[in-house]
Z-matrix of the N, CA and C atoms (Angstrom, degrees):
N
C 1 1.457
C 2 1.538 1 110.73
N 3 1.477 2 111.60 1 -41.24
C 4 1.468 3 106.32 2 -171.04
C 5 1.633 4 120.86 3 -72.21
N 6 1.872 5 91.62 4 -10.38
C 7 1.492 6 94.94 5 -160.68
C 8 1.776 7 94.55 6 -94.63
N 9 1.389 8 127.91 7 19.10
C 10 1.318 9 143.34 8 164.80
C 11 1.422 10 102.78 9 -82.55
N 12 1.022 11 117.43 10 -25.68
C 13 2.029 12 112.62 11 -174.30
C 14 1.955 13 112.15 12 -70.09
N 15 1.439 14 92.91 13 95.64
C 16 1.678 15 97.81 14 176.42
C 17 1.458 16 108.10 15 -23.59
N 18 1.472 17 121.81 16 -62.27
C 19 1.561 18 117.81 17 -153.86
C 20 1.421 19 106.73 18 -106.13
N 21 1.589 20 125.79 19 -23.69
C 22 1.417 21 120.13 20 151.59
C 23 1.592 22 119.43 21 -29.98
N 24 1.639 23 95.31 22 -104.76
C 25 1.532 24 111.43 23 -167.80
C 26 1.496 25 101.80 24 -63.65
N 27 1.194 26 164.37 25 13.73
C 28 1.722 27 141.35 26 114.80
C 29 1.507 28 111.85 27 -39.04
N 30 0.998 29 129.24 28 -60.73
C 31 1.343 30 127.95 29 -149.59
C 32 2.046 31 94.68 30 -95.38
N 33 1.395 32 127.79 31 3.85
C 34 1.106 33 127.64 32 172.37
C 35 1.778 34 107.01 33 -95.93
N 36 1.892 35 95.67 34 -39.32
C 37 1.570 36 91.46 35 177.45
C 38 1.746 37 112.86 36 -67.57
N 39 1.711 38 110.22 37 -33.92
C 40 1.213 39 98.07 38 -179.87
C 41 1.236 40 133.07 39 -51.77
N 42 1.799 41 112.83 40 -40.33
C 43 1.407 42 116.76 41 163.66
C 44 1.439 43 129.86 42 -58.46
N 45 1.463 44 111.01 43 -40.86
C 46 1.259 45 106.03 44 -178.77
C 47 1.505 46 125.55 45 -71.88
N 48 1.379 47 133.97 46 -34.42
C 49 1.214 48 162.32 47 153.04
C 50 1.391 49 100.94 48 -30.73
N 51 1.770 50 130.28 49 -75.95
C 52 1.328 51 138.56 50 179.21
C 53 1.519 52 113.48 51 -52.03
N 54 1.005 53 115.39 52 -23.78
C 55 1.743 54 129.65 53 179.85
C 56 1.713 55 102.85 54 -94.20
N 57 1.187 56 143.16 55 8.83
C 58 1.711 57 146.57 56 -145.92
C 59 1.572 58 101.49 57 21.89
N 60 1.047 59 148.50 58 55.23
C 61 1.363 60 155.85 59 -160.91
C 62 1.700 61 100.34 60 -119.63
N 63 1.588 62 117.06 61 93.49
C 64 1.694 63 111.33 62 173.76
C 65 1.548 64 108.87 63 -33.45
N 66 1.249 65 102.69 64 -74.40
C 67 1.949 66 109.80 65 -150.89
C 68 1.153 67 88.77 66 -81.59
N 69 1.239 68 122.93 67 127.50
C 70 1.373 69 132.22 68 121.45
C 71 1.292 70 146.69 69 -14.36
N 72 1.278 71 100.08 70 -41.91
C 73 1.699 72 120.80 71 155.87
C 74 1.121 73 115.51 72 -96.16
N 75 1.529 74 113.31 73 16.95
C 76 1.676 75 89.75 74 146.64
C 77 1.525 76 131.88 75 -53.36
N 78 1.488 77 107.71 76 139.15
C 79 1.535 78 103.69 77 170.93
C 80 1.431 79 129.47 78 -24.39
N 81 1.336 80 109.15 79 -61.89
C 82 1.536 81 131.49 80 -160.67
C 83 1.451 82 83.00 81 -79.23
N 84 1.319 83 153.41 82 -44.81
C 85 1.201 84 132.57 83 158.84
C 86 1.449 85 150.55 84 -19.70
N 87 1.439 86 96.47 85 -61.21
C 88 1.435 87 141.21 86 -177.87
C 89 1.322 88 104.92 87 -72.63
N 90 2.077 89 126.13 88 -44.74
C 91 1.175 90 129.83 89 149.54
C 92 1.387 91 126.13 90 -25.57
N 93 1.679 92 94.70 91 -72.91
C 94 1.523 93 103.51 92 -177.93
C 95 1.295 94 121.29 93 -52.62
N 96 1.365 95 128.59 94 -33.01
C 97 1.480 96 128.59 95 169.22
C 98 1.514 97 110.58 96 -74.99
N 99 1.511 98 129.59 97 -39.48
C 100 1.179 99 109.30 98 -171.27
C 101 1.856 100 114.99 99 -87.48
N 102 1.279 101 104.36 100 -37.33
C 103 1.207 102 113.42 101 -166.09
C 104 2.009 103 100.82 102 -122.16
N 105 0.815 104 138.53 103 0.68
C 106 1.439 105 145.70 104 -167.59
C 107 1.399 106 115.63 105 49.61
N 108 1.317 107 98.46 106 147.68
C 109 1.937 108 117.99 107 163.26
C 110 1.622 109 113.17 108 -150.08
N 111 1.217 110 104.33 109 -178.51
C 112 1.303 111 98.49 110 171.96
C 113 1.243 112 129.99 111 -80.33
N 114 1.593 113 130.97 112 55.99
C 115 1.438 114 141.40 113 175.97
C 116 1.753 115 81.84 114 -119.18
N 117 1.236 116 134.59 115 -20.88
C 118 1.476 117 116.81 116 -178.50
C 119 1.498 118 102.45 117 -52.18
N 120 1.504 119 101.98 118 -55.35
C 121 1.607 120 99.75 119 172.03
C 122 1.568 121 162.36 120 -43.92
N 123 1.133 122 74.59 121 -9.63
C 124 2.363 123 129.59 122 -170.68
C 125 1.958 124 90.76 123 -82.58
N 126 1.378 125 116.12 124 -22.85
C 127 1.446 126 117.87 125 -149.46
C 128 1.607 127 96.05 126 -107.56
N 129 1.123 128 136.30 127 84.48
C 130 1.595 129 123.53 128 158.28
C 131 1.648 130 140.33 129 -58.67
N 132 1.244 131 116.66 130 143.38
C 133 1.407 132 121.98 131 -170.80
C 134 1.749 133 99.00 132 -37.53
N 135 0.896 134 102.10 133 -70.08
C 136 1.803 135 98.34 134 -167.27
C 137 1.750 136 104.66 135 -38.93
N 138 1.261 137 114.88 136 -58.44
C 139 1.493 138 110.75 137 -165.35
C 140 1.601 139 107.63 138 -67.74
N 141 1.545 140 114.96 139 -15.21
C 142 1.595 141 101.07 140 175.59
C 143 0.905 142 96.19 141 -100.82
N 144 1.847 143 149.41 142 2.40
C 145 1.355 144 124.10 143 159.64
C 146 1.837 145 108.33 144 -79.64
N 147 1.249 146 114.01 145 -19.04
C 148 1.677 147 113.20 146 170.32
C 149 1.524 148 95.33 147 -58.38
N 150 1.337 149 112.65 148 -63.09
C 151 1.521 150 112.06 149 -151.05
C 152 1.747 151 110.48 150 -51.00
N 153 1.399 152 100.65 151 -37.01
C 154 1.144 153 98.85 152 -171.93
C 155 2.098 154 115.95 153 -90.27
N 156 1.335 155 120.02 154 -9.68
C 157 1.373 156 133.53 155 156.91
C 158 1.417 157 102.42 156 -90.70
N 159 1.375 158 150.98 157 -25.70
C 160 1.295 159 136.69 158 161.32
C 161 1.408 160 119.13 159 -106.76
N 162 0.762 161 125.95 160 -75.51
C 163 1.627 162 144.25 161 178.71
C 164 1.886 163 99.54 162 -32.72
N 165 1.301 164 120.29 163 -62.04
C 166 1.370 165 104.63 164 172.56
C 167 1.775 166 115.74 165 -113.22
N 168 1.059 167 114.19 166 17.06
C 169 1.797 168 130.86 167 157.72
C 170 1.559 169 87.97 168 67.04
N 171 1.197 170 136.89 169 35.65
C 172 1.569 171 127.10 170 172.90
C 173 1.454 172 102.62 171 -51.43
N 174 1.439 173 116.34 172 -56.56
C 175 1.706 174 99.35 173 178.31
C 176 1.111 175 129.24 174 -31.82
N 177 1.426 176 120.56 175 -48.74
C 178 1.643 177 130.76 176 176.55
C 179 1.389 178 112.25 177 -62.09
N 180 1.475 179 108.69 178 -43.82
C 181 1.425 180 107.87 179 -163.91
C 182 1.776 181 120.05 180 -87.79
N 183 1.666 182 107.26 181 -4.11
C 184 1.247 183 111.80 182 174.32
C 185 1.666 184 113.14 183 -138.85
N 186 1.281 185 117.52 184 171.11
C 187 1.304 186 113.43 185 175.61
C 188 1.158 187 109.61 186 -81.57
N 189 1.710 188 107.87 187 171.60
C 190 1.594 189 116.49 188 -157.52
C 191 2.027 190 93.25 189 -79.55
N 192 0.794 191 128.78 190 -25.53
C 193 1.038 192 102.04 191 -168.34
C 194 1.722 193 114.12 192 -77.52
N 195 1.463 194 103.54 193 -40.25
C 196 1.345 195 123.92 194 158.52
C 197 1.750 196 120.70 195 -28.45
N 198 1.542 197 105.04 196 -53.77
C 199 1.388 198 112.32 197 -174.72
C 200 1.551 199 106.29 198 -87.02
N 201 1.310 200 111.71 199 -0.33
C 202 1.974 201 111.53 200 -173.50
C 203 1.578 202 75.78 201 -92.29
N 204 1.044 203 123.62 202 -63.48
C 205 1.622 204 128.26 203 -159.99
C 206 1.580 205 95.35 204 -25.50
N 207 1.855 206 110.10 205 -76.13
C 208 0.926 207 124.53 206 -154.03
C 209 1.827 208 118.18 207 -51.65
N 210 2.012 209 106.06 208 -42.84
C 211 1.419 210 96.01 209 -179.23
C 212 1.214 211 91.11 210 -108.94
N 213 1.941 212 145.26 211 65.32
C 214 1.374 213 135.92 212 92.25
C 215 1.350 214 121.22 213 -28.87
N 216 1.569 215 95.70 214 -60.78
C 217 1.707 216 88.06 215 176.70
C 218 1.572 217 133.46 216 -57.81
N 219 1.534 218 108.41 217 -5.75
C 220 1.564 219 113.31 218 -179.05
C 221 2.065 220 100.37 219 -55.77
N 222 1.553 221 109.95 220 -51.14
C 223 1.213 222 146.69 221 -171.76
C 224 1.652 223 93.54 222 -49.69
N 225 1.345 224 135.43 223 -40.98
C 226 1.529 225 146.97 224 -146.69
C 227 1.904 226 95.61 225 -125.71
N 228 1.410 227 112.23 226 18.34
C 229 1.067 228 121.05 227 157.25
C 230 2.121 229 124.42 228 74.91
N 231 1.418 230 84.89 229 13.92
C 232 1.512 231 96.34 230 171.55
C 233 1.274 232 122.51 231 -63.28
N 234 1.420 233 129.35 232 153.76
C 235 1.454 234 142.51 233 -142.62
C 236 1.417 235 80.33 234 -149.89
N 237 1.125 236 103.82 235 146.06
C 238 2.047 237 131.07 236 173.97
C 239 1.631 238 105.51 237 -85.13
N 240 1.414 239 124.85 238 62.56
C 241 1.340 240 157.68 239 -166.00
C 242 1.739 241 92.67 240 -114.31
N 243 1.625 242 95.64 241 134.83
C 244 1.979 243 82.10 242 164.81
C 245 0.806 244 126.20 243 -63.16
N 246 1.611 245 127.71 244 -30.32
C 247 1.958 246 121.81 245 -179.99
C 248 1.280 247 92.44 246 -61.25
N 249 1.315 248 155.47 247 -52.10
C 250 1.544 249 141.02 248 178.57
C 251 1.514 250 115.63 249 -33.89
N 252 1.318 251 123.17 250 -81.06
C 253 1.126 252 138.89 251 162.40
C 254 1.973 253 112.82 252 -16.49
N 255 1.520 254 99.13 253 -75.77
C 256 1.450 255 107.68 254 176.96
C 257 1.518 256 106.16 255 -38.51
N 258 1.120 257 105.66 256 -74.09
C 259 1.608 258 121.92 257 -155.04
C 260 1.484 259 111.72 258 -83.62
N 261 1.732 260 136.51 259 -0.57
C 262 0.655 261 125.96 260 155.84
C 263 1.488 262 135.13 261 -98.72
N 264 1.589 263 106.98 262 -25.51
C 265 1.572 264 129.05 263 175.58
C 266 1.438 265 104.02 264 -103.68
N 267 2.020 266 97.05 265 96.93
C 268 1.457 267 88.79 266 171.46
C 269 0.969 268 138.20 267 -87.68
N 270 1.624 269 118.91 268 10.63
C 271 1.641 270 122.79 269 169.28
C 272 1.863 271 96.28 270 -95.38
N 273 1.445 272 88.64 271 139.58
C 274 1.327 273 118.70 272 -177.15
C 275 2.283 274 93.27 273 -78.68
N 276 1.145 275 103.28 274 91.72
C 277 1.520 276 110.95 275 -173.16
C 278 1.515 277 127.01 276 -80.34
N 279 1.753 278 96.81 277 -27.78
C 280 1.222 279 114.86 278 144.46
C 281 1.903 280 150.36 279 -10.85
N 282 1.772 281 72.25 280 -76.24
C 283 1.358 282 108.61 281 174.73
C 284 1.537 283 120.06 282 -97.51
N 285 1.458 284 93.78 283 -134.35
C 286 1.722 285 112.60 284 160.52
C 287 1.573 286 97.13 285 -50.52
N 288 1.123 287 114.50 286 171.67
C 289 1.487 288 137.82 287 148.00
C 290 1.805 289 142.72 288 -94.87
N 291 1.756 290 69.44 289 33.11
C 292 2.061 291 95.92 290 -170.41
C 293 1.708 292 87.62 291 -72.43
N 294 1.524 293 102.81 292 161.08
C 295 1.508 294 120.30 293 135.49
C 296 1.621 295 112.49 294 -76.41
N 297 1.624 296 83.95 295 163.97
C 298 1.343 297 98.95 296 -176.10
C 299 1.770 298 111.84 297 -88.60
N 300 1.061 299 113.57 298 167.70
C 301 1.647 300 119.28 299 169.63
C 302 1.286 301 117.40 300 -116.91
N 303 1.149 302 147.56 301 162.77
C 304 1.243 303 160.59 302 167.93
C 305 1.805 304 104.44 303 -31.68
N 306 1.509 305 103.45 304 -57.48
C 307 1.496 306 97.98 305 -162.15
C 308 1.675 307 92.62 306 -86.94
N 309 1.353 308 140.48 307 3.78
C 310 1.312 309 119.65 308 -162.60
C 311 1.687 310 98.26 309 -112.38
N 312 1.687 311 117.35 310 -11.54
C 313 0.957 312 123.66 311 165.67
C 314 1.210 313 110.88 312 -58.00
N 315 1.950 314 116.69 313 -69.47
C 316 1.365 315 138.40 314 173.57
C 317 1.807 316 98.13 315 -26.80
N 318 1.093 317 115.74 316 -51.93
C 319 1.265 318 101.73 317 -161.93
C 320 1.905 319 124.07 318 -94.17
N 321 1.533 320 85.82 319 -9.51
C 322 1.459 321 99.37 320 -173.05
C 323 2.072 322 100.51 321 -81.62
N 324 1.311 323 109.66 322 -30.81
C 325 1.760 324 112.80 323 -171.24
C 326 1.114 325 83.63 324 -75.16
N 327 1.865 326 100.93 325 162.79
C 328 1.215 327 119.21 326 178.19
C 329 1.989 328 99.47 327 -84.22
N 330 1.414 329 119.19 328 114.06
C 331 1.315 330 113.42 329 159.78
C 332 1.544 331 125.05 330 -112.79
N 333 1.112 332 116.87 331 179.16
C 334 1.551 333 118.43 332 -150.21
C 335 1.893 334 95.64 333 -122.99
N 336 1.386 335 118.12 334 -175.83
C 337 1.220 336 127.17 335 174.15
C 338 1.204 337 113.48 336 146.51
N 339 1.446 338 98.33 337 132.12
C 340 1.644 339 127.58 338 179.23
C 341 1.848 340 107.70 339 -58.96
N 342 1.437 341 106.15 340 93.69
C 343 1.761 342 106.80 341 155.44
C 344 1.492 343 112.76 342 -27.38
N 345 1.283 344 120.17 343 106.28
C 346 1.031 345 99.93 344 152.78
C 347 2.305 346 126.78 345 -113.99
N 348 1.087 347 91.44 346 6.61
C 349 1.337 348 107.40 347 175.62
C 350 1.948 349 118.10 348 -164.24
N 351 1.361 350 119.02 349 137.26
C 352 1.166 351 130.91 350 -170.80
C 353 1.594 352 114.74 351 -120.05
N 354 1.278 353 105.91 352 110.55
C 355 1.666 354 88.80 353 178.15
C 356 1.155 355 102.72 354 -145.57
N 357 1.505 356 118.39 355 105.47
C 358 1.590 357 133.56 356 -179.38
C 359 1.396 358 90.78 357 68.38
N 360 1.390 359 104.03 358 -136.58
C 361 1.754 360 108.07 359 -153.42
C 362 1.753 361 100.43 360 -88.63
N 363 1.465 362 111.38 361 3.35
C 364 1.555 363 107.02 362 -177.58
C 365 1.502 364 104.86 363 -122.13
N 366 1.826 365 86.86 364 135.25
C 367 1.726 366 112.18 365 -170.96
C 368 1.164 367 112.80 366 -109.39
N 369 1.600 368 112.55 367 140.16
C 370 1.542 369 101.79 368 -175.28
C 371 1.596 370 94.97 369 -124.96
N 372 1.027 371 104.60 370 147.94
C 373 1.833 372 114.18 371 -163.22
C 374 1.520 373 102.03 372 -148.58
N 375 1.521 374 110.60 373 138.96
C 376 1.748 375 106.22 374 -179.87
C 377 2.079 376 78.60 375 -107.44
N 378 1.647 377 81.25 376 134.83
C 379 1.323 378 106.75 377 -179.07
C 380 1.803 379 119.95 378 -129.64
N 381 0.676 380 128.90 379 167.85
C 382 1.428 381 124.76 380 176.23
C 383 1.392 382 126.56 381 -126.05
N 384 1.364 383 116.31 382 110.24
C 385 1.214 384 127.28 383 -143.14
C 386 1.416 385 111.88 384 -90.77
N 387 1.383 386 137.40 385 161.70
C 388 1.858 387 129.36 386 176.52
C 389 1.489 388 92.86 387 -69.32
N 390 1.207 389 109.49 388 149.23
C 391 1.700 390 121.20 389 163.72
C 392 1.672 391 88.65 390 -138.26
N 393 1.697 392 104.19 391 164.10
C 394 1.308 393 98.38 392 176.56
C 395 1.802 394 74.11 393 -152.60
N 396 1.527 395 83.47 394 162.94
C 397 1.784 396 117.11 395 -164.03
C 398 1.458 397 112.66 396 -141.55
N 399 1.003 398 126.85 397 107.03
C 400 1.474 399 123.92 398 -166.54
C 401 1.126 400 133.09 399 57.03
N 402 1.312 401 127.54 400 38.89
C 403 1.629 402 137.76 401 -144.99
C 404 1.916 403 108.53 402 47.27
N 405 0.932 404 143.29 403 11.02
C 406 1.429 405 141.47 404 173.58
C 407 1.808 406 98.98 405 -99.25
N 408 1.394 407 101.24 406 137.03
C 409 1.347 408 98.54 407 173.03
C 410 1.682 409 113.57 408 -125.20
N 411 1.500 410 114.67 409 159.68
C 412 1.725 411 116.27 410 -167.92
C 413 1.293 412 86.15 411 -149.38
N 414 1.426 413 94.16 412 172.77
C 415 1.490 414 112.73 413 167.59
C 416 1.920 415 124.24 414 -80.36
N 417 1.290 416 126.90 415 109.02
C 418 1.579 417 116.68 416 -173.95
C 419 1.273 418 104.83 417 -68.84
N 420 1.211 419 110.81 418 174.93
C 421 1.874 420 153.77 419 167.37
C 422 1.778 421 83.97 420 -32.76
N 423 1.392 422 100.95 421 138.26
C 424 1.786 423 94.83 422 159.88
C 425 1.493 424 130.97 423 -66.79
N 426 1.045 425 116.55 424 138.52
C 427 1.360 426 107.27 425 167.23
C 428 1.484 427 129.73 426 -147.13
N 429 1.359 428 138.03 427 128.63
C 430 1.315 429 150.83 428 173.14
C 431 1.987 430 98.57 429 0.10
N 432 0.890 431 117.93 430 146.32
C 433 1.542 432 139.13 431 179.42
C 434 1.482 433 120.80 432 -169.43
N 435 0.897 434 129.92 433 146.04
C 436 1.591 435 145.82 434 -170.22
C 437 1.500 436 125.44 435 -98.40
N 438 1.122 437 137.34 436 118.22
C 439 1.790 438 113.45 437 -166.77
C 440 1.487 439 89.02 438 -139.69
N 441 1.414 440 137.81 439 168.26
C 442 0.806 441 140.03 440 -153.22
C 443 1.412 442 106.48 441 -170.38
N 444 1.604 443 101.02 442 114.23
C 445 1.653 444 90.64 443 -167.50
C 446 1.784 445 100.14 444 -123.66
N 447 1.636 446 114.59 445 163.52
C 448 1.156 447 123.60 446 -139.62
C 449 1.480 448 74.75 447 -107.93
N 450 1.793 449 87.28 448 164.54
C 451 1.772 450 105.30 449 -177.28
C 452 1.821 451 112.85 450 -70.85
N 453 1.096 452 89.07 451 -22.63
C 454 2.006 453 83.17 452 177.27
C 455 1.577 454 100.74 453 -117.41
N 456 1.513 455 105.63 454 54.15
C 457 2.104 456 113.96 455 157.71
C 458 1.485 457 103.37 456 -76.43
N 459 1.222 458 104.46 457 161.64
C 460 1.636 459 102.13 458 167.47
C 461 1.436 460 136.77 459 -93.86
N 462 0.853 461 130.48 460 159.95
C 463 1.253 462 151.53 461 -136.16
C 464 1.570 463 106.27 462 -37.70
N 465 1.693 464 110.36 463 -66.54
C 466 1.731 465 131.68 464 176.13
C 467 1.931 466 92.11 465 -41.53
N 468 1.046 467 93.17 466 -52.60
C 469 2.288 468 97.85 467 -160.33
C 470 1.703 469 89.23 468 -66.40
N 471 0.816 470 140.42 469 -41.93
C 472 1.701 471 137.12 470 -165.52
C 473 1.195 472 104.68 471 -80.06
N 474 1.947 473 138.03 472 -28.72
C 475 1.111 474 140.49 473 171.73
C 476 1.563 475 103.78 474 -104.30
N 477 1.165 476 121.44 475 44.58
C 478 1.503 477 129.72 476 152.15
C 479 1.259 478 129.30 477 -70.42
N 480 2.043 479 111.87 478 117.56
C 481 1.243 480 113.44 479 -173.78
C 482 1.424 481 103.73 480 -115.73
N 483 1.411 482 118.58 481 -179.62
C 484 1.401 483 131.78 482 161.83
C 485 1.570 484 119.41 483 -52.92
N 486 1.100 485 127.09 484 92.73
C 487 1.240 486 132.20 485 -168.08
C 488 0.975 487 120.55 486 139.27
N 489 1.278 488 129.02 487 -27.65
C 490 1.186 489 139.06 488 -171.88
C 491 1.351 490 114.73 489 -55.59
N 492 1.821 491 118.98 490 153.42
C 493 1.762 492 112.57 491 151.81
C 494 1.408 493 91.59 492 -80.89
N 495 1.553 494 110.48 493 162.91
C 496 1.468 495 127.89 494 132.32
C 497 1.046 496 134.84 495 -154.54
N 498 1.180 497 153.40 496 122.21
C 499 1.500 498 154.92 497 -132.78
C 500 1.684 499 91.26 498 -104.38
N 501 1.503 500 94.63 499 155.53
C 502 1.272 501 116.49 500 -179.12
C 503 1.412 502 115.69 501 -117.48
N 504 1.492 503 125.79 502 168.53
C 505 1.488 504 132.98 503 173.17
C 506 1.744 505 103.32 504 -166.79
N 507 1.356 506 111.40 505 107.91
C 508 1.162 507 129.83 506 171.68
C 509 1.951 508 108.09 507 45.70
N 510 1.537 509 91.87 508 41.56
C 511 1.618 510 106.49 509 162.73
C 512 1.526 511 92.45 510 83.21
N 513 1.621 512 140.56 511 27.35
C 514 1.132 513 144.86 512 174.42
C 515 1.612 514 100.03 513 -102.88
N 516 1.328 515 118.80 514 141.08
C 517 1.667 516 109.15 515 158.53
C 518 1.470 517 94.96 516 -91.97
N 519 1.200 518 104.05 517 139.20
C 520 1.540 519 138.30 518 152.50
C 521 1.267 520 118.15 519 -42.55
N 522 1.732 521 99.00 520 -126.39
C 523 1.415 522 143.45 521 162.07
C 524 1.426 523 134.11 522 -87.04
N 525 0.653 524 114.01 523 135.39
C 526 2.131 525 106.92 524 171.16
C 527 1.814 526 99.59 525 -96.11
N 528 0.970 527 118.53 526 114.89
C 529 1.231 528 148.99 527 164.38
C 530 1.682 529 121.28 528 -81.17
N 531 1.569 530 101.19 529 154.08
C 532 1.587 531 115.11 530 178.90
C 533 1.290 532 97.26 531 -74.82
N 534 1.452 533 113.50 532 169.20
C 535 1.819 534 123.57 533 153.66
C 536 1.275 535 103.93 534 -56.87
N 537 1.881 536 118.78 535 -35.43
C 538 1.505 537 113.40 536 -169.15
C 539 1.576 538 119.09 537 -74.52
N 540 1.360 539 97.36 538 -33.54
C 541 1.653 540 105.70 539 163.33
C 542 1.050 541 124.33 540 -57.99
N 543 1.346 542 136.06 541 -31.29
C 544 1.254 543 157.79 542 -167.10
C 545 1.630 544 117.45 543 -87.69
N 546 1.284 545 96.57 544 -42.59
C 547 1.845 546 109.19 545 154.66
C 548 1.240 547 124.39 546 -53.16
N 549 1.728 548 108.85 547 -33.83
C 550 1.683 549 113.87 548 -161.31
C 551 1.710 550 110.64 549 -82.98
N 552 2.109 551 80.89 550 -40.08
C 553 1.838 552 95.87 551 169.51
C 554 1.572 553 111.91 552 -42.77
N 555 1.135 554 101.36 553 -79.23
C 556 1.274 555 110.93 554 -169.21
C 557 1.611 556 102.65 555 -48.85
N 558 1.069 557 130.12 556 -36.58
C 559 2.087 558 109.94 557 -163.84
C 560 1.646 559 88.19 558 -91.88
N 561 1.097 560 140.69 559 -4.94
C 562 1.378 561 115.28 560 151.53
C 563 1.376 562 114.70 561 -94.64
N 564 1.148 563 118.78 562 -23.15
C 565 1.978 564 108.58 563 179.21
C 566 1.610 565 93.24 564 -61.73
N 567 1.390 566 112.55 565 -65.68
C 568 1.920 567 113.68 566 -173.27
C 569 1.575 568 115.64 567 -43.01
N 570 1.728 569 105.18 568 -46.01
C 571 2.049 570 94.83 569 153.20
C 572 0.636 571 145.48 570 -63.50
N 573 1.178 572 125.67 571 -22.38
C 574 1.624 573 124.36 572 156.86
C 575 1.571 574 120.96 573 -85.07
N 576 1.683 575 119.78 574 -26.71
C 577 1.331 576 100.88 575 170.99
C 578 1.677 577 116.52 576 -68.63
N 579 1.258 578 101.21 577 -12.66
C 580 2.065 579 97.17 578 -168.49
C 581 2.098 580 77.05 579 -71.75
N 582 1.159 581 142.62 580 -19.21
C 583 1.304 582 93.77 581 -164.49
C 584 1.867 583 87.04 582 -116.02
N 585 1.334 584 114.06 583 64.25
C 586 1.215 585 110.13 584 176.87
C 587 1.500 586 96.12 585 -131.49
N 588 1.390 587 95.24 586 142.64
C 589 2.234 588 107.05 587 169.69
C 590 1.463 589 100.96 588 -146.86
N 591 1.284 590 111.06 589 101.07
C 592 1.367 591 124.44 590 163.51
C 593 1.463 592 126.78 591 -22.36
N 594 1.481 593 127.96 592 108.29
C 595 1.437 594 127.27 593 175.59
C 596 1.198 595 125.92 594 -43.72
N 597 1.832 596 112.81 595 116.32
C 598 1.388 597 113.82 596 171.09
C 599 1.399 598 126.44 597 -40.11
């Protein structure tokens, strides 16, 4: 089923493949795309400009200036990481063929945040949200957020304490994560937002 996801499993085979790694779903795979490691590095400019003119047909699916935009950034040292993906392709290609908005970005990257309170199935975590400033976007000031996790989450998200990391996806908790994981998130989300400017 998962290997049906247009923009998932491409950008999982690309990593795993460039690394000699069979499954795709390998762990350390699945890492490197959601949260990064060093298999981003395993991935060269040429094969993520294929992936992204073959593997997910952006040429077809956007205009040329649109798709130069997108693999400029190959040139500015981008890695096939989801903050790449999110924050550089602003039509949702997936789906519809909308652009994205400010808050659907925020919510579409994988972000992180410190538990700081648990009560029943709702988590409250200070997180740090996209802000953008002159069409350039960064990460803001932390602030309090709400997540809400379902009765069949797994195991780490159901034994969630105060302290904890846990990454987010469209107001879902994830994973509970290291501080070290949490370092890696963030220095690839912050590389790829320095080469992001919001569409006029």
């Amino acid at each position: 089923m998962l290997s049906k996801f247009r923009t998932l499993y491409p950008y999982l085979n690309l990593i795993a493949h460039a690394n000699g790694i069979a499954d795709p779903f390998d762990d350390r795979v699945v890492e490197a795309y959601w949260i990064g490691n060093e298999l981003l590095r395993g991935v060269g400019k040429r094969k993520l400009f294929r992936h992204l003119e073959d593997g997910l047909d952006l040429k077809r699916k956007m205009d040329i200036r649109g798709f130069s935009s997108i693999t400029d950034r190959i040139g500015m040292s981008a890695v096939p990481h989801h903050s790449f993906h999110v924050i550089s392709v602003w039509k949702r290609t997936n789906d519809a063929p909308v652009e994205h908005t400010l808050e659907s970005l925020d919510n579409c990257r994988i972000s992180w945040g410190e538990v700081t309170d648990v009560n029943g199935p709702k988590i409250e975590v200070m997180r740090e949200p996209l802000v953008e400033h002159g069409g350039n976007l960064s990460l803001g000031p932390a602030e309090k957020a709400t997540v809400m996790r379902s009765p069949d989450c797994r195991e780490d998200i159901d034994a969630l304490k105060a302290r904890d990391i846990v990454t987010m996806h469209w107001g879902v908790p994830c994973e509970t994560i290291t501080p070290k994981q949490a370092l890696t998130l963030r220095k690839y989300t912050t590389h790829h937002l320095s080469m992001a400017i919001m569409p006029a």
